[in-house]
C-alpha positions in Angstrom: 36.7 37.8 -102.1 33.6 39.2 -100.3 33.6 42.1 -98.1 34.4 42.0 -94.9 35.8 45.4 -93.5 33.0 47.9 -93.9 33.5 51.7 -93.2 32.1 55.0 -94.3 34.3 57.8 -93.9 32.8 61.2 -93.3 33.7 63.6 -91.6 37.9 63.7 -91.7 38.4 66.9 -89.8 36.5 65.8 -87.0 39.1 63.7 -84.9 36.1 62.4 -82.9 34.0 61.4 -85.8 35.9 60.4 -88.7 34.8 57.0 -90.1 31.6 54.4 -88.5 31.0 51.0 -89.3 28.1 49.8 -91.8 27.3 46.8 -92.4 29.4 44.5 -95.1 27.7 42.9 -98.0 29.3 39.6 -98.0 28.0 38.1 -100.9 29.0 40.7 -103.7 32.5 41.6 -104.7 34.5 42.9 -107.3 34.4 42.6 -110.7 36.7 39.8 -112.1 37.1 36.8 -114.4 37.0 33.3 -112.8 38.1 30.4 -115.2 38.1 26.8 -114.8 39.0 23.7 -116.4 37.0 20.9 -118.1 37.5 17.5 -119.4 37.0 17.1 -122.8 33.7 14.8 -123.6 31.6 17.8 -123.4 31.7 19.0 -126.9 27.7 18.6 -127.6 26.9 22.1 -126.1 30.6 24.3 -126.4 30.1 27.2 -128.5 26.4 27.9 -128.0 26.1 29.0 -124.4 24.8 26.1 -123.0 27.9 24.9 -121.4 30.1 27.1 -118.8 30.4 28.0 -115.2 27.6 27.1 -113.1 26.8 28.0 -109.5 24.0 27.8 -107.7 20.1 29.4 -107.0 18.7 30.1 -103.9 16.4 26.5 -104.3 19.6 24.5 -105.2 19.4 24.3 -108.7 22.5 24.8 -110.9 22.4 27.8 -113.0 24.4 29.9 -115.5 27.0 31.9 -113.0 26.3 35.0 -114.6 22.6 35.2 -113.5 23.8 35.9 -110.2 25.6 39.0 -110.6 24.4 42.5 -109.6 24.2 43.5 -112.9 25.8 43.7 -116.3 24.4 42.1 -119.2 24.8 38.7 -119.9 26.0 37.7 -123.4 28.2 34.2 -124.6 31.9 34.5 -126.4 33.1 31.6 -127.8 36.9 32.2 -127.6 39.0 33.7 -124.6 38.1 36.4 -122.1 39.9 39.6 -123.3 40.0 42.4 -120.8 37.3 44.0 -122.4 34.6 41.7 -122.0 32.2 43.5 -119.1 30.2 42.0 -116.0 28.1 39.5 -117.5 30.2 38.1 -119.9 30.7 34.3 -120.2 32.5 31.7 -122.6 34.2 29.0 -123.1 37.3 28.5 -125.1 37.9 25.2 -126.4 41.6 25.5 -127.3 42.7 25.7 -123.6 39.5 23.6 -122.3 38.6 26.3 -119.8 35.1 28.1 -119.1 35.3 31.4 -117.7 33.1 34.0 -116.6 32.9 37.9 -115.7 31.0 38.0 -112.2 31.0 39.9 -109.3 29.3 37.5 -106.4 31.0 34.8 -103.9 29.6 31.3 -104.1 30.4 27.9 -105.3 31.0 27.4 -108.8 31.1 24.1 -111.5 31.6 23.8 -115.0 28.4 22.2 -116.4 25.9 21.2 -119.3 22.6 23.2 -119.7 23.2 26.3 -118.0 21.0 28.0 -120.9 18.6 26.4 -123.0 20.3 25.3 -126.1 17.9 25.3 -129.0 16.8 21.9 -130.4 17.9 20.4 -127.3 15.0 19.5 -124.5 
């Protein structure tokens, strides 16, 4: 998913010159939906935000996937992606037991309880 084939094209008319390599960012990628499954059981935090794709921070710690992207601007659907949901867009949709999120990073991703904090819950 990340880069790896980094070019910059310039000058096309010069035979001699015509593309150089740059450096590829292999951690960012293109915008697109991952979804995963869950087992049922987890029901205490679906529909408020709290519960979805995780991945994680720099220190180890779990967080909501979303908070990784370069940019976008997170909000929580409960209900299926739709293709209009933008980069930052997370939910989960109980009738098909999947979480899915709109992100545009490479890593390694869970489903998980308390990605946000869910009021009246410490």
């Amino acid at each position: 998913m990340a880069d790896s084939l980094a070019t910059s094209f310039t000058d096309l008319s010069n035979p001699n010159y015509n593309y150089q390599y740059v450096v590829p960012n292999t951690t960012l990628t293109d915008t697109y939906v991952l979804s995963m499954t869950y087992r049922p059981g987890h029901s205490e935090h679906l529909g408020n935000g709290g519960f979805g794709i995780a991945t994680k921070d720099d220190n180890g710690n779990w967080i909501n996937a979303v908070d990784n992207n370069d940019g976008g601007t997170k909000k929580f659907v409960k209900g299926p992606w739709k293709a209009s949901y933008g980069l930052g867009t997370y939910g989960v949709d109980v009738s098909t037991k999947t979480a899915w999120a709109v992100i545009n990073f490479d890593g390694s991703f869970a489903v998980a309880n308390d990605i946000e904090p869910v009021p009246g819950h410490n």
